[in-house]
Structure formats: structure tokens, C-alpha cells
PALO-398137 format. One record per residue (C-alpha): y, x, z. Coordinates in steps of 0.02 Angstrom, whole numbers, plus 50000, padded with zeros to 5 digits. Last residue first. Layout:
N
YXZ...
This chain:
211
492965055850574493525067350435491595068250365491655050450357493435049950248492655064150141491035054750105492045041150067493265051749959491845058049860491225040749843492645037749751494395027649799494665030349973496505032249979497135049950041498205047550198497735064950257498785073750108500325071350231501885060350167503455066850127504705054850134505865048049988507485037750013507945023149873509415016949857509455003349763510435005249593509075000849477508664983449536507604974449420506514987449350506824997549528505994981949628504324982749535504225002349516504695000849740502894990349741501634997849633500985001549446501964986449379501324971949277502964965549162502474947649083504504947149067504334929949152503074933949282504314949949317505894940749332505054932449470504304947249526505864956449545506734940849649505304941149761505484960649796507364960249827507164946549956505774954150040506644971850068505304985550039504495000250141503035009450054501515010950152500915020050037500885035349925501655038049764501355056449683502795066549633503465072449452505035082849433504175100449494502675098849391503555097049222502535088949113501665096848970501255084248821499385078648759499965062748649499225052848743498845062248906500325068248972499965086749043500155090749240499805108049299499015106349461499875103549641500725086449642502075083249775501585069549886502515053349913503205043950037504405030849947505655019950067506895007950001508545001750025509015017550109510095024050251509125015750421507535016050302507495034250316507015032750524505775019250491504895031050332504765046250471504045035250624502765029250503502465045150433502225054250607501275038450658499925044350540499175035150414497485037350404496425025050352497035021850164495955009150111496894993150144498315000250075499934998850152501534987950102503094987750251504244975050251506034973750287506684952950270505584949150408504544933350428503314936950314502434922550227503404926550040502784942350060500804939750073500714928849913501854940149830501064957249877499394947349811500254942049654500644963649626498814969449646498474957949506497264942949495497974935849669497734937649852497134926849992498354924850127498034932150305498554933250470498804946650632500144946250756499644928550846497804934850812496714936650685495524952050698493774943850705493974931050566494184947050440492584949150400492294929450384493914928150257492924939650135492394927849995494154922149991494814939349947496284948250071497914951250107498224954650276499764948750340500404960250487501644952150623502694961150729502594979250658502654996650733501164997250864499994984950742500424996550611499275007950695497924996750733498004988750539497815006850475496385010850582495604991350539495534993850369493805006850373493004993250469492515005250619490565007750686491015029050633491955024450467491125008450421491384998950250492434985150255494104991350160492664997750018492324980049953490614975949912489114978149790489344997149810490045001949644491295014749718492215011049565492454993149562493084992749727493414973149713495234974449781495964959949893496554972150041498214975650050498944976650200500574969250236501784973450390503284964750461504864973250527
């Protein structure tokens, strides 16, 4: 099983002048706790990454560790990063989700020996309305995606394939495969709420209080 970290974001929204994945979490790159642990489960982790970052990255290649710079879309940089894993099951994580535990890791492995694909999710907690036009949603059939999510290479570059020709931009990696391949099997896993993504500065301030 190979790994791929996602990491080519601009953080727009923390508006910090750089991107969040590099910011320090007690004298840590805030990446590096979810490339250690993948490190234990994966034999090689592609990190995918901007150009104008290659230097912060320079220190943490190894024979396990690589990179590949990403695309415009969150889904060309899966690509770019897929298509130079080695393994045919792969494992997609975001950069700025620091901590994953190895209970979830060990958890999505274990439902991968039945499944196609691997979701962990969250079950959402508020009451959920569609916003245009304003409809209730019922709370109990909706879930919140959470990464890493576990994919099959081959099915994944045959979806975006036949997405750059449908012009189709999906929302993450198992939506891509499921538009193409509806009949995978797909195996959820409950994920915990500490592998929030850091996404606000409330959720930086959260992710250094943590530590």
C-alpha cells in the first residue's frame, strides 16, 4: 500500500502569506505527523506539493518519501501523485489533517480486505438545511467525508480520464471513482473528531492548543 499526501493548497483562508501544511505545531511542520504515521503503514508516500515549496520539503525525502508537484484542482494533483505510486491500493490524506490516529488507519486497512473502497466519515451533529433553495435534510442519511480515504489506482485513473472529458470537478476522491464506477463496494469507517483539518485560524489555534 502506497500513501499520498496532499499538500498543494494555497490556504487562502487562513490568509497567512503561506501554506498552512508548514506552519509549526510545537517546532513540527504541521504535515509531517501525518506523513510519520503513514510512514509505519505505507511503503512509499508521494507528497504532493507546490513548486515554490520543494525546499520545505527537501528535508524529508527519502527512499520512502517523494514528491510531484500538483495541479490547478485538488483532483490533477491526486493524478499527478497516483499515476507514480507503485501500488495499485492507495491511501489519500490531507496535508493538514495532523492527527490521524493509527486506530483509523488500522480500522480503514482491516475494511479494505472486503471493500473496493474505504470512506471514514463523521456523522454530522446539527440540523442540516440545503442552502439554495433552503430545504431540511435529513441528519441521519447525511455523513461527513474525512480522509485518508483508501482507493484502487487503476479505478481512480480511469475516473479522471472520463472526468477531464466530461469537465466533471469532484468534491473528493471515492465521489470521483463512484461517478464512473457505481457498483464498487464501498465500506465506511468511523473516524474520530480529532482528525479535524486545519482550515481557520480557529482550528490552528485549536490544533496548537491540542499539542
Amino acid at each position: 500500500m502506497d500513501a499520498i499526501i496532499c499538500m498543494a493548497g494555497s490556504a487562502r483562508r487562513l490568509n497567512l502569506g503561506q501554506n498552512k501544511v508548514y506552519l509549526k505545531l510545537n517546532d513540527q511542520m504541521i504535515f509531517t505527523y501525518s506523513l510519520n504515521k503513514l510512514a509505519k503503514y505505507c511503503q512509499k508516500i508521494i507528497l504532493s506539493i507546490r513548486e515554490e515549496d520543494l525546499d520545505l520539503v527537501k528535508p524529508y525525502l527519502n527512499d520512502q518519501v517523494s514528491y510531484i508537484f500538483g495541479g490547478s484542482e485538488r483532483y490533477h494533483s491526486v493524478y499527478n501523485a497516483i499515476s507514480k505510486c507503485e501500488a495499485n491500493t492507495i491511501l489519500i490524506h490531507d496535508g493538514a489533517r495532523p492527527f490521524i490516529s493509527d486506530k483509523t488507519i488500522q480500522a480503514i486497512i482491516a475494511a479494505s480486505q472486503s471493500a473496493d473502497l474505504v470512506l471514514p466519515y463523521l456523522p454530522l451533529k446539527g440540523t442540516i438545511y440545503q442552502n439554495e433553495p433552503l430545504k431540511l435534510l435529513n441528519r441521519a442519511n447525511t455523513i461527513s467525508a474525512q480522509t485518508p480515504q483508501l482507493v484502487k489506482k487503476d479505478y481512480f485513473i480511469k475516473s479522471y480520464l472520463e472526468a477531464i472529458k466530461d469537465n466533471f470537478i469532484p468534491t473528493d476522491d471515492i465521489s470521483l471513482i463512484l461517478k464512473y464506477f457505481p457498483d464498487l463496494k464501498v465500506a465506511k469507517v468511523l473516524d474520530e473528531e480529532m482528525n479535524f483539518k486545519i482550515t481557520t485560524q480557529f482550528d490552528l489555534d485549536l490544533a496548537r492548543r491540542l499539542i
